[in-house]
C-alpha positions in Angstrom: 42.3 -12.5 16.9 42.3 -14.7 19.7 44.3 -18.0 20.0 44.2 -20.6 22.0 46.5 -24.1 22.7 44.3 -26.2 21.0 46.2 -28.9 18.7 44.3 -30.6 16.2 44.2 -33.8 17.4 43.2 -32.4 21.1 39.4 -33.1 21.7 37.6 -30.8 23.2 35.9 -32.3 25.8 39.7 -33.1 27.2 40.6 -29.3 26.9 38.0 -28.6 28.3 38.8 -30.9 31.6 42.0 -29.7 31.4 40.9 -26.1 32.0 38.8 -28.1 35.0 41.8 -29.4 36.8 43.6 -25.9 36.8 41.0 -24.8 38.7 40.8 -27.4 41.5 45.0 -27.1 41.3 45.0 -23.5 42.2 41.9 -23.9 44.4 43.8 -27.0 46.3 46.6 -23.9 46.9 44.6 -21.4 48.3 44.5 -19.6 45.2 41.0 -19.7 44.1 40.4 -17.0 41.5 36.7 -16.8 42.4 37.0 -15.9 45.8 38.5 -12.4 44.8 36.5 -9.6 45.1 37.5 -6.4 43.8 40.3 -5.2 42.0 41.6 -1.2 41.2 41.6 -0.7 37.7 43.6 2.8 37.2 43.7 3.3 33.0 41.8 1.6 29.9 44.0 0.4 27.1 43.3 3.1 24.5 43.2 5.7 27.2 46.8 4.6 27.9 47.5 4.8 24.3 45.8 8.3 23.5 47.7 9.7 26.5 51.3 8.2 26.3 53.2 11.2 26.3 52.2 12.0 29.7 52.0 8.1 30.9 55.4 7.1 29.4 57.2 5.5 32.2 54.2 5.6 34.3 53.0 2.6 36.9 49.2 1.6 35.5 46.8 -1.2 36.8 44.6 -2.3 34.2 42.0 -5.3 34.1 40.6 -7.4 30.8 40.1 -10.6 29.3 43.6 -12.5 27.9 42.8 -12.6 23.9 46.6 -13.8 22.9 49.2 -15.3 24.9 52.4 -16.2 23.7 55.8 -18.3 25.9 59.0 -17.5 25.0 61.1 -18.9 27.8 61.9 -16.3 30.2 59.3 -14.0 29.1 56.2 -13.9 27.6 53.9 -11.7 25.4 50.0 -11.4 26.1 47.0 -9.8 25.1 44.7 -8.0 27.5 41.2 -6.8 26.0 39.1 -4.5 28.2 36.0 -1.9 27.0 38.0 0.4 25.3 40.4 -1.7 23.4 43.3 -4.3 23.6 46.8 -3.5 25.4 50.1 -5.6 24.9 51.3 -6.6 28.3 55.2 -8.0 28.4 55.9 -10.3 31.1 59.0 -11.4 32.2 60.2 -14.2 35.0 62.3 -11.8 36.6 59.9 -8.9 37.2 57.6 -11.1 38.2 58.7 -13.7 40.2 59.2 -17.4 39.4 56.0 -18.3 41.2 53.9 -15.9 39.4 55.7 -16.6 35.8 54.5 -20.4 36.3 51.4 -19.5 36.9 50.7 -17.2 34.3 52.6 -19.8 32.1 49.1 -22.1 33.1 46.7 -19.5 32.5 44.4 -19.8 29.4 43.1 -17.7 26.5 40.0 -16.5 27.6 40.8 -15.9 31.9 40.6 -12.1 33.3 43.4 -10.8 34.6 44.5 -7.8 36.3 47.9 -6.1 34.7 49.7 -3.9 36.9 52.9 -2.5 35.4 55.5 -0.3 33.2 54.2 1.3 30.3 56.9 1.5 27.9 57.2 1.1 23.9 58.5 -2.1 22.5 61.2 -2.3 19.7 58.3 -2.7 16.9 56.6 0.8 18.3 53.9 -1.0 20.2 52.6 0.6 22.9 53.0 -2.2 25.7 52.5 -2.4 29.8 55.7 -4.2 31.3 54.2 -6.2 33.7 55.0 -6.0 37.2 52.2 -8.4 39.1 49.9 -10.7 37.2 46.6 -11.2 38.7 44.1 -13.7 37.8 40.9 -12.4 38.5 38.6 -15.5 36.9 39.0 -18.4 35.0 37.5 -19.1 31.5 36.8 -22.9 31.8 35.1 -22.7 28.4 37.1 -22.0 25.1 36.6 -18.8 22.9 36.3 -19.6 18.9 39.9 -19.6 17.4 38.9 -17.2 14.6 36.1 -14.6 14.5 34.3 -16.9 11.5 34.0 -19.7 13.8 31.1 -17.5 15.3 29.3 -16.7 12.1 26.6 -18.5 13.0 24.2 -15.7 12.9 21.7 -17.5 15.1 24.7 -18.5 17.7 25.9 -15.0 17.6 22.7 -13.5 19.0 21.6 -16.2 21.8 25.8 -15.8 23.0 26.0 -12.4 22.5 28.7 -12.3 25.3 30.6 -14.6 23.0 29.8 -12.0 20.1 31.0 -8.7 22.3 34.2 -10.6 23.0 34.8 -11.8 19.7 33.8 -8.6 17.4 34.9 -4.9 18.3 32.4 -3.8 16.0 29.9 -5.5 17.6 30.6 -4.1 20.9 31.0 -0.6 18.9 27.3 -0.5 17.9 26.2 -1.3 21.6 28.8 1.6 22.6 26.9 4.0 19.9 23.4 2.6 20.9 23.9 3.9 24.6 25.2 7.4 23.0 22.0 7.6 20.9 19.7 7.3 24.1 21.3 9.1 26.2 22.0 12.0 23.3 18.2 11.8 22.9 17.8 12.8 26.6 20.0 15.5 26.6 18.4 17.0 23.8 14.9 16.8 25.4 15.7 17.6 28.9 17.8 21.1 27.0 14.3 21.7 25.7 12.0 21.2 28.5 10.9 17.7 28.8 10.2 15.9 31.4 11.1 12.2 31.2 8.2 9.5 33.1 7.6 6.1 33.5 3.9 4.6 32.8 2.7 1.0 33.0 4.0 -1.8 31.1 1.1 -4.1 31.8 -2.4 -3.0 31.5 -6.0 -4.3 30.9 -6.5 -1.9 27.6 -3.7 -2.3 25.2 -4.3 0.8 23.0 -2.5 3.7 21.3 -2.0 1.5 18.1 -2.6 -1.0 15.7 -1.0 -3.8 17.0 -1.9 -7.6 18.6 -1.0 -7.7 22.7 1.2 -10.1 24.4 -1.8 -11.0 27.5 -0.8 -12.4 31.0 -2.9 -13.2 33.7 -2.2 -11.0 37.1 -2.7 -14.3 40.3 -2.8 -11.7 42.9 -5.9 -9.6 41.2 -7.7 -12.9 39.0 -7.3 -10.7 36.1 -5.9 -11.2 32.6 -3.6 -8.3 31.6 -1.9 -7.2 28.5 1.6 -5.8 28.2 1.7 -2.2 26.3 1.8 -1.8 22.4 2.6 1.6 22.9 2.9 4.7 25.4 0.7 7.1 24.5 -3.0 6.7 26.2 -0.9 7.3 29.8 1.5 10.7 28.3 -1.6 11.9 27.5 -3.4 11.5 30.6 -0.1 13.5 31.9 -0.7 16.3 29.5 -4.2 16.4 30.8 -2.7 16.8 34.5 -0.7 19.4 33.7 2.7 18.1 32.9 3.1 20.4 29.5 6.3 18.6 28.1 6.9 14.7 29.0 8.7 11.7 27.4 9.6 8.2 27.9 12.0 5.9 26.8 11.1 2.1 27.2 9.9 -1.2 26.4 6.6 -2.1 24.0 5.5 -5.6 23.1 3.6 -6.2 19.9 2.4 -10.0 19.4 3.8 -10.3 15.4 6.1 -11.6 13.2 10.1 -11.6 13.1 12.3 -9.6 10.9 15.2 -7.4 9.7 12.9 -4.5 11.0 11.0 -6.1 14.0 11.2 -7.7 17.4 8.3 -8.2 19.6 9.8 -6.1 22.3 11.1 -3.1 21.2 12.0 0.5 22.4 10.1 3.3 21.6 10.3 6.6 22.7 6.8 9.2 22.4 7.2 12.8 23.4 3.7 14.9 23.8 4.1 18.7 24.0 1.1 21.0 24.8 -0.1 23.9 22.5 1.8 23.1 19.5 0.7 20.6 16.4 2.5 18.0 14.1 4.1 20.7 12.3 6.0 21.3 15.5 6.4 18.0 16.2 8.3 18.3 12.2 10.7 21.1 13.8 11.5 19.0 17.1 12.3 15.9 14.8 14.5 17.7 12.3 16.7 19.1 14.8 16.4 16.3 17.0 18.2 13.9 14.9 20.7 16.3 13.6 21.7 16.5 16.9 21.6 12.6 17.9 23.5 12.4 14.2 26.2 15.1 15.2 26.7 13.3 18.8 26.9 10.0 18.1 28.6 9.7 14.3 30.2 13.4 14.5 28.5 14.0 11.1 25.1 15.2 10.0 25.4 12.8 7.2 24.1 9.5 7.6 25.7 6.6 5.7 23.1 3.5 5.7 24.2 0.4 3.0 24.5 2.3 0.0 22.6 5.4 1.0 24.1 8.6 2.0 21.5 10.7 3.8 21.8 14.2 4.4 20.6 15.9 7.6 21.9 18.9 7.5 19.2 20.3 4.9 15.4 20.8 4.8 13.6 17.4 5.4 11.2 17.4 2.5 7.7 17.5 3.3 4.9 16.0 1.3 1.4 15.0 1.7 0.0 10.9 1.3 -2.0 12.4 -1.6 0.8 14.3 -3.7 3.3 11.2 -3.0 1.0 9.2 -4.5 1.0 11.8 -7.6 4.4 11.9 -8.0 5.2 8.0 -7.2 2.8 6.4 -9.0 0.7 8.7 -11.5 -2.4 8.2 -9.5 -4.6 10.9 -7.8 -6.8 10.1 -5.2 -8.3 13.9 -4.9 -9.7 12.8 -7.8 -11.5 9.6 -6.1 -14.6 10.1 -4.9 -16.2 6.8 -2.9 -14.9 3.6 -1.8 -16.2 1.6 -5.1 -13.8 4.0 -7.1 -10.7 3.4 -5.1 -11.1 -0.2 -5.1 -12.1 -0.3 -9.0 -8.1 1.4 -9.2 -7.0 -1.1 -6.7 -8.3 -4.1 -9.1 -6.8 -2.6 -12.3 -3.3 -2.1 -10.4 -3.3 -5.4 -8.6 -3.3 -3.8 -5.1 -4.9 -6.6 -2.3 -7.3 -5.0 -0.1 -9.9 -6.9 2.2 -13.7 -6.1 1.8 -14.0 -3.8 4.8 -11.6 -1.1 3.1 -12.4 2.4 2.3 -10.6 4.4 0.2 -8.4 6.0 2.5 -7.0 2.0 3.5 -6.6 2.0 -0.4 -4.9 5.3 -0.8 -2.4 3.8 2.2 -2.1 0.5 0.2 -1.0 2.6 -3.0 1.2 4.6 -0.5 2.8 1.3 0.6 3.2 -0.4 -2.4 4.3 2.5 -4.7 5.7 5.0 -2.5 7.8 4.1 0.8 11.0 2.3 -1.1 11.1 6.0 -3.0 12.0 7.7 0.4 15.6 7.7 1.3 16.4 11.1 2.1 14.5 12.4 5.4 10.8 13.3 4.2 8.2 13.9 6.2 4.7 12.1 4.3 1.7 14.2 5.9 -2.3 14.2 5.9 -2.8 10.8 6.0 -6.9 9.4 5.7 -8.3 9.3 8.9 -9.4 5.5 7.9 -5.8 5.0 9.2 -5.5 7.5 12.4 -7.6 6.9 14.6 -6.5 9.3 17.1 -5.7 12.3 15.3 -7.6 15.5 15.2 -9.5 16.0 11.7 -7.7 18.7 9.0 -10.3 21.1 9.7 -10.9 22.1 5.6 -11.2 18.4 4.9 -12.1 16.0 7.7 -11.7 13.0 5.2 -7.8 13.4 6.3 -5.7 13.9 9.7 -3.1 16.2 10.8 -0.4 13.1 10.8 2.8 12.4 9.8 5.2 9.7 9.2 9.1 10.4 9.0 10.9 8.4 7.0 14.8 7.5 5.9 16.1 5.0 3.5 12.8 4.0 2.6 11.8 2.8 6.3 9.3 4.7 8.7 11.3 6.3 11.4 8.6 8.1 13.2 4.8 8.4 13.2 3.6 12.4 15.0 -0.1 13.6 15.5 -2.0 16.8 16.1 -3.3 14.9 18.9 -7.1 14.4 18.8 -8.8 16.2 22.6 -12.0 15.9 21.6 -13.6 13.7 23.8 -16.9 13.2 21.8 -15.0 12.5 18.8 -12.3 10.2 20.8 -15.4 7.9 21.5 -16.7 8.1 18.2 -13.4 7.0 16.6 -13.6 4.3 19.3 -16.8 2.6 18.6 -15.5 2.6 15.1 -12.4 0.7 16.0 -14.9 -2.0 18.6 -17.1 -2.6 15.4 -13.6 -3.7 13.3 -12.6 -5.5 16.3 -15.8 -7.5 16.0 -15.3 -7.8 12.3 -12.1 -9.6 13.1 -9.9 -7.4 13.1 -7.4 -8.3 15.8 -5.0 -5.0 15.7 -8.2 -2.5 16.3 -8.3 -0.8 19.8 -10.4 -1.1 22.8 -12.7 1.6 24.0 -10.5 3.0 26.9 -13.0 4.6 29.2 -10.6 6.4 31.8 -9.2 8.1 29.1 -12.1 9.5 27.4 -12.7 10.6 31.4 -9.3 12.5 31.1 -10.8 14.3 27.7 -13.6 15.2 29.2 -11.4 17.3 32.0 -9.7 18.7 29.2 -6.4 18.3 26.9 -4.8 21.5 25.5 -4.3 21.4 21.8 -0.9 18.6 22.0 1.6 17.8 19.5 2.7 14.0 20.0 4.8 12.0 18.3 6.9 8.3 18.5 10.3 7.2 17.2 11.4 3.4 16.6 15.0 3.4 18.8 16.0 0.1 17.2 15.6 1.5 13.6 17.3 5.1 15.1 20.1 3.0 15.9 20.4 0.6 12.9 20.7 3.5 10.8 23.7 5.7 13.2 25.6 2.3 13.5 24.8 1.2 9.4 23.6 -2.3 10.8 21.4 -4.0 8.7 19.1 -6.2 11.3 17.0 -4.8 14.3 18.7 -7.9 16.0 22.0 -6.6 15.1 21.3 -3.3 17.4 19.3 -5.3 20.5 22.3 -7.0 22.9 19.7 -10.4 23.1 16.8 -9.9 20.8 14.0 -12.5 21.0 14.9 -15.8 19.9 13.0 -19.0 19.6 13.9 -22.0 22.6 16.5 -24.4 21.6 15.1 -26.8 24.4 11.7 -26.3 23.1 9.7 -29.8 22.7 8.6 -30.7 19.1 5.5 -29.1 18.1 2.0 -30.8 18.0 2.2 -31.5 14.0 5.4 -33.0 14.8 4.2 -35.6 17.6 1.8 -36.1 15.1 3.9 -37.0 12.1 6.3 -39.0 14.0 3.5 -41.0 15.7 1.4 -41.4 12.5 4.5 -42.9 11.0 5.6 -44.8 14.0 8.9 -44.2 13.5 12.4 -43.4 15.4 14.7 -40.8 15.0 16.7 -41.4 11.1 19.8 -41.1 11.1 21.7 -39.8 8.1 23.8 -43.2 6.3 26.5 -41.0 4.6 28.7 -38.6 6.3 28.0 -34.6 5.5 31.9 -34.5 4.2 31.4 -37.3 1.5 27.7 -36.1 0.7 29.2 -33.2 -0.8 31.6 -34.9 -2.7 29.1 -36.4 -4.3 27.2 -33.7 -4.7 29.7 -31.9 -6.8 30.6 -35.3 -9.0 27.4 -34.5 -10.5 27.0 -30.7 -9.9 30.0 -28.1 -11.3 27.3 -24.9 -11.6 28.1 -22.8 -8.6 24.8 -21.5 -8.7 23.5 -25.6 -8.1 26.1 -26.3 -5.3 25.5 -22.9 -3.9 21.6 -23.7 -4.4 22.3 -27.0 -2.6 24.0 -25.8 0.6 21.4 -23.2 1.0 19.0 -25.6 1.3 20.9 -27.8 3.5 21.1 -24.8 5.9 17.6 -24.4 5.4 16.7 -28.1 6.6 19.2 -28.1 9.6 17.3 -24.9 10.8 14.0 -26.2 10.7 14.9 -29.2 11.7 15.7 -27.5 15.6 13.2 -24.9 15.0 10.3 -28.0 14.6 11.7 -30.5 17.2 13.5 -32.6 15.3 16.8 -31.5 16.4 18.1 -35.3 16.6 17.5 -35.6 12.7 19.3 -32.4 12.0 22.3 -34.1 10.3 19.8 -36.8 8.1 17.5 -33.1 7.4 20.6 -31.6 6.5 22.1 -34.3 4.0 18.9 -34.6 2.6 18.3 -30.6 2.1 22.0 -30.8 0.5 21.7 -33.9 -2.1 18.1 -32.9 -2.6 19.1 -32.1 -6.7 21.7 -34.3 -7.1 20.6 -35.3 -10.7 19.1 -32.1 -11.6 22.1 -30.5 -13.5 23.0 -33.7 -15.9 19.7 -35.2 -15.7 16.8 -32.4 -16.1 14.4 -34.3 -17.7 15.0 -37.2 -15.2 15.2 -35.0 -12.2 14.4 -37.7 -8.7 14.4 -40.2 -11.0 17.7 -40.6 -11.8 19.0 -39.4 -8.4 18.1 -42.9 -6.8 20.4 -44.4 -8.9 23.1 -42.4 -8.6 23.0 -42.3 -4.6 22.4 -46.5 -4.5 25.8 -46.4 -5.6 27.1 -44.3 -3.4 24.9 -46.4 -0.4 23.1 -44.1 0.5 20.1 -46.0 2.4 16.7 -45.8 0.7 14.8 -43.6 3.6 16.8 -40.8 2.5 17.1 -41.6 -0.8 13.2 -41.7 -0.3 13.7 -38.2 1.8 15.9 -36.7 -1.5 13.5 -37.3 -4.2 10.0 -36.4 -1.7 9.7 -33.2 -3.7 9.3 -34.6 -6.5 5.9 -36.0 -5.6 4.7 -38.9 -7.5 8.0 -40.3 -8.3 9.3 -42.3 -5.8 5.5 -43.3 -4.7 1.9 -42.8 -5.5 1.0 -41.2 -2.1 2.1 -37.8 -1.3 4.5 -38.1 1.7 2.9 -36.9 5.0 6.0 -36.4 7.1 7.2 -32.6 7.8 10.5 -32.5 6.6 9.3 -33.7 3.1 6.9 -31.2 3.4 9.2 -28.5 4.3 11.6 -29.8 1.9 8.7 -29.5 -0.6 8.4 -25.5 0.0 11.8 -24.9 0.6 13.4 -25.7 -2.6 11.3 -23.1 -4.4 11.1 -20.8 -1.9 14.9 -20.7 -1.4 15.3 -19.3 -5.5 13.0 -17.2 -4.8 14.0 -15.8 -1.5 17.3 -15.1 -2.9 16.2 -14.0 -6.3 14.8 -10.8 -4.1 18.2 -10.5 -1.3 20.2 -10.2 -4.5 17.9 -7.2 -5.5 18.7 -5.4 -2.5 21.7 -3.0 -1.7 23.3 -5.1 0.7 22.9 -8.4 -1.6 21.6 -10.1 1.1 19.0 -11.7 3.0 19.9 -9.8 6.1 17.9 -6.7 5.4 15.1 -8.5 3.5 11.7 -8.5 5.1 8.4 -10.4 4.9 6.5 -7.4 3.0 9.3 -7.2 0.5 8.7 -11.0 -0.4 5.2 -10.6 -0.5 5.1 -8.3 -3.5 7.6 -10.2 -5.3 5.8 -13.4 -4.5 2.8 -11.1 -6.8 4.4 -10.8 -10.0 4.4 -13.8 -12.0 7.4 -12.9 -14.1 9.8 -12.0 -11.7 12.1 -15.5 -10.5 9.4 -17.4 -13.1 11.0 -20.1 -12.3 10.0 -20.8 -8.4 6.8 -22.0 -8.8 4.0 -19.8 -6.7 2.3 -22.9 -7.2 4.3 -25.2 -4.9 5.2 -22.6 -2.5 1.7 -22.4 -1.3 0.8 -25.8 -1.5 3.8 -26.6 0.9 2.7 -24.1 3.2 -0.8 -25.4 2.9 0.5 -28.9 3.9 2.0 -27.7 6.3 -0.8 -25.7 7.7 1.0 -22.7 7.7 0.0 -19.5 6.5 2.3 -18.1 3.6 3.4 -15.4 5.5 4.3 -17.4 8.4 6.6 -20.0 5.8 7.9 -16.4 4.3 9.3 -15.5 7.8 11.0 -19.0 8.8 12.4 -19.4 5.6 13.8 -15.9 5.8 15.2 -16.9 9.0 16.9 -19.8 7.9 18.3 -18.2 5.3 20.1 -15.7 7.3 21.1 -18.4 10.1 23.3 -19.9 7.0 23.9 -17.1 4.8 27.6 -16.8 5.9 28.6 -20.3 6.1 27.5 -20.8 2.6 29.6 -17.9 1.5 32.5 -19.2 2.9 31.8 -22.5 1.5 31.5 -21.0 -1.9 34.7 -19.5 -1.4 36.7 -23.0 -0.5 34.9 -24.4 -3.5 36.0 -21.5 -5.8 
């Protein structure tokens, strides 16, 4: 835990000046911390502690960041954290020197210092280093959270991920474990042939999947340019030249949404081998991850949430068609045209778009039926070639591909082809994909014209296949966010400037910033004289969170604290007054004076009540979808293993969002007029709001708790 000297009445702009003048003291003295440039570091801390026996007695110079610090006179106890650990260091005035003991006596929780000293055991058993020289090595002029759960902030904890790695072992654990699992990965490969390459990130052709392109334009050239969606038009080209086993590990950028599963730049590795098929490309996976599994965990079972996984048998393997069978009852051998499959698709309430064949329908059933089914390693094969547009035919029935997708714990963990090198075909398959292009859709490839060249030379019959990292990694280090496993995962600006619909709405209303007219502290006070449900307080700070995040996430970051208050008192009346719900709550907050724009603000969801027009500013509106979509957003987290939003994810919402009776009680009805007045699409107010959730998921636990 670290500490620091803060009092409570200190403020912290004042500490923080304090920390200031240090600086220029020790710089006035010729003893600028910054101007040092190197210092030998000789042992770790938990290397000194695995090895004691031997280092008992021993001189060591170790280097880390002070954690803990405590003066007892004449000597002193500290804290020094470094990459493997924390190490007590003793320091005393008289194997120091007075000069140095004063100056150590000024350093701060938080500076980096070098250690070099005794190690010894103190009379508790701790392993300790008596110090014989203190070195500062920089000073912290910024102050560290007191307590771990001052950095719950989920959002805070990714944008200062530094902050995070200091803070949380674990954290810096996974990040450990993350490097093991790539560089395990390339042993593996290299042990079996492969040769690892580097191809382009930015191209003109974005293709090798179904994906929308981040584009640039290149000055130098006048050209526009896309960055990759995947790797595999250039491994291929290699296989063509020659190169029978390649690999890469690195970087793609797909232009879509944000969650528990996805980033827009992610790491993928693809492997392509010559002269075998996807059922090798089965073997290679098996074994592969038993082996990343064994190396980085030490066990060939997985545990993931409440999933235990085993590796060390058989992966099942199943065809799209049979898991369909066994999953839902249905069998699509037994489906002869398009009309058919989208007859079934009607009866089973399964959306599909116009330009659907039945192999898009059969994936739809897949999805909807099949994938949350698939803990245990399985291998789902022969999927329609509606779907795969790169994938050599199943020669005894070209209405399907010689494809597979791995998956674990319900999630796809790899996608592998019997790699389509027929170059009359290839173009086929890619006039296909230009004519859904033109029909709008924005995820279907390019014809790619140098690589149909490099067909036409000739590609041996190729196995290929590609494996998500960042889910490899969430499920080795049991982390239940992609952004929990990416050291600084994308993250909107916080000194972005308000959107265009918010310029709009504040200069349609011509009005200045509001400011919140009761304090957050009393708000709830008075939000729990009316309220003793836990489930309505809890329901209450939720959307408070909620509000506060959209207020910075839409520009209004200077009315976070009157979005806030409002998002908080927003039901005020609802649990004693149901059948006067924002119409008794302007009552009720007069007499608590509570100014009438917020009061306004509290009972804006309730449209009609408090005026005859609809309210046209965005954080009614937001308000508006919010409150119902909250319930229902955390009808489905509690649904989940974890309980939580944290591992909930757009699609999962979506199908809930479907059935009318589950969470009957968050109107479907409001939800989509909100995001309709907001001129959002639903999926888009699904993802903030799942967002926001998760940015004050913690700090509504822990409210909950003082409440309790």
């Amino acid at each position: 835990m670290a500490q620091n000297n803060q009092s409570p009445g200190q403020d912290l702009n004042q500490l923080l000046r304090i920390r200031h003048e240090k600086l220029e003291e020790l710089q006035s003295n010729g003893k600028d911390p910054f101007q040092i440039t190197k210092y030998e570091v000789t042992k770790h801390s938990q290397e000194i502690k695995d090895n004691y026996d031997t280092l008992e007695g021993q001189v060591v110079s170790v280097a880390g960041r002070m954690m803990f610090k405590r003066v007892m006179g004449k000597a002193s106890f500290c804290n020094i954290q470094d990459l493997q650990g924390d190490i007590q260091v003793y320091i005393a005035r008289d194997s120091i020197g007075e000069d140095s003991y004063k100056g150590f006596k000024k350093y701060d929780v938080g500076d980096i210092l070098g250690i070099r000293g005794e190690v010894f055991t103190t009379k508790t058993g701790e392993i300790s280093i008596h110090a014989q020289e203190v070195t500062l090595l920089s000073k912290s002029l910024q102050i560290l959270p007191e307590k771990y759960h001052g950095l719950t902030d989920t959002d805070m904890r990714y944008r200062q991920r530094y902050v995070d790695l200091i803070m949380n072992s674990e954290v810096k654990d996974t990040f450990i474990k993350r490097s093991k699992v790539l560089s395990s990965i390339r042993r593996f490969l290299d042990e079996q042939g492969f040769m690892e390459v580097e191809t382009p990130m930015l191209v003109s052709n974005a293709g090798g999947a179904a994906a929308r392109p981040f584009e640039t334009h290149f000055n130098a050239l006048n050209e526009d340019l896309k960055l990759r969606i995947s790797l595999e038009l250039y491994l291929k080209r290699l296989i063509v030249g020659g190169l029978e086993r390649v690999y890469e590990i690195g970087r793609v950028f797909r232009n879509e949404g944000l969650d528990t599963r996805h980033n827009p730049e992610f790491t993928l590795m693809e492997l392509y081998q010559a002269y075998t098929d996807y059922h090798g490309m089965m073997d290679l996976t098996e074994n592969l991850y038993r082996y990343v599994a064994k190396e980085v965990t030490g066990s060939e079972i997985i545990t993931y949430g409440e999933h235990e996984m085993d590796l060390s048998r058989p992966f099942e393997r199943i065809t799209m068609v049979d898991a369909v069978k066994k999953y839902a009852n249905i069998d699509f051998d037994e489906i002869k045209s398009d009309e058919e499959a989208k007859k079934l698709a009607d009866e089973h309430h399964i959306e599909y778009e116009d330009r659907h064949k039945k192999g898009d329908i059969l994936n739809l059933f897949f999805e909807e039926y099949v994938e949350e089914h698939l803990i245990q390693p399985t291998f789902v094969m022969d999927h329609p070639i509606e779907i795969s547009p790169l994938t050599k035919k199943k020669p005894e029935n070209p209405e399907y591909v010689e494809r597979f997708e791995f998956f674990m714990n319900g999630w796809e963990m790899a996608n592998a082809y019997s790699e389509l090198n027929d170059p009359i075909d290839q173009r086929e398959r890619f006039e296909a994909q230009e004519a859904l292009l033109a029909a709008g859709d924005a995820e279907a490839n390019h014809t790619d014209e140098d690589f149909l060249n490099a067909l036409n030379i000739g590609m041996p019959p190729t196995g290929g296949i590609g494996y998500g990292i960042d889910r490899m990694v969430m499920m080795m280090t049991n982390s239940p966010a992609i952004r929990d496993v990416l050291l600084f995962p994308t993250m909107k600006s916080l000194d972005k400037k308000p959107s265009d619909s918010a310029k709009s709405a504040k200069k349609e209303t011509n009005q200045v910033a509001k400011k919140s007219s009761i304090s957050r502290e009393d708000a709830l006070e008075l939000l729990k004289k009316y309220n003793k449900e836990p489930f309505h307080i809890q329901h209450a700070l939720t959307v408070e969170g909620v509000m506060r995040w959209f207020a910075k996430e839409l520009g209004y970051a200077e009315e976070e604290e009157f979005w806030g208050i409002t998002g908080l008192l927003h039901d005020i009346d609802f649990e004693l007054y149901p059948e006067e719900h924002c119409q008794k709550a302007p009552e009720l907050l007069r007499e608590a004076g509570v100014s009438e724009d917020m009061i306004y603000a509290v009972c804006s969801h309730g449209y009609g009540i408090c005026s005859e027009e609809e309210p046209k500013l965005e954080m009614e509106n937001v308000l508006f979808a919010a409150d119902e979509l909250t319930g229902l957003i955390w009808s489905c987290a509690l649904m989940r293993p974890s309980k939580s939003t944290m591992d909930l994810e757009v699609k999962s919402l979506k199908k809930k969002f479907k059935e009318k009776r589950f969470a009957a009680g968050c109107s479907r009805e409001i939800i989509s007029k909100g995001a309709e007045r907001l001129g959002w699409e639903l999926d888009d107010l699904f993802d903030r709001t799942i967002q926001a959730m998760r940015s004050c998921e913690a700090a509504v636990a822990e409210a909950m708790e003082k409440i309790s």
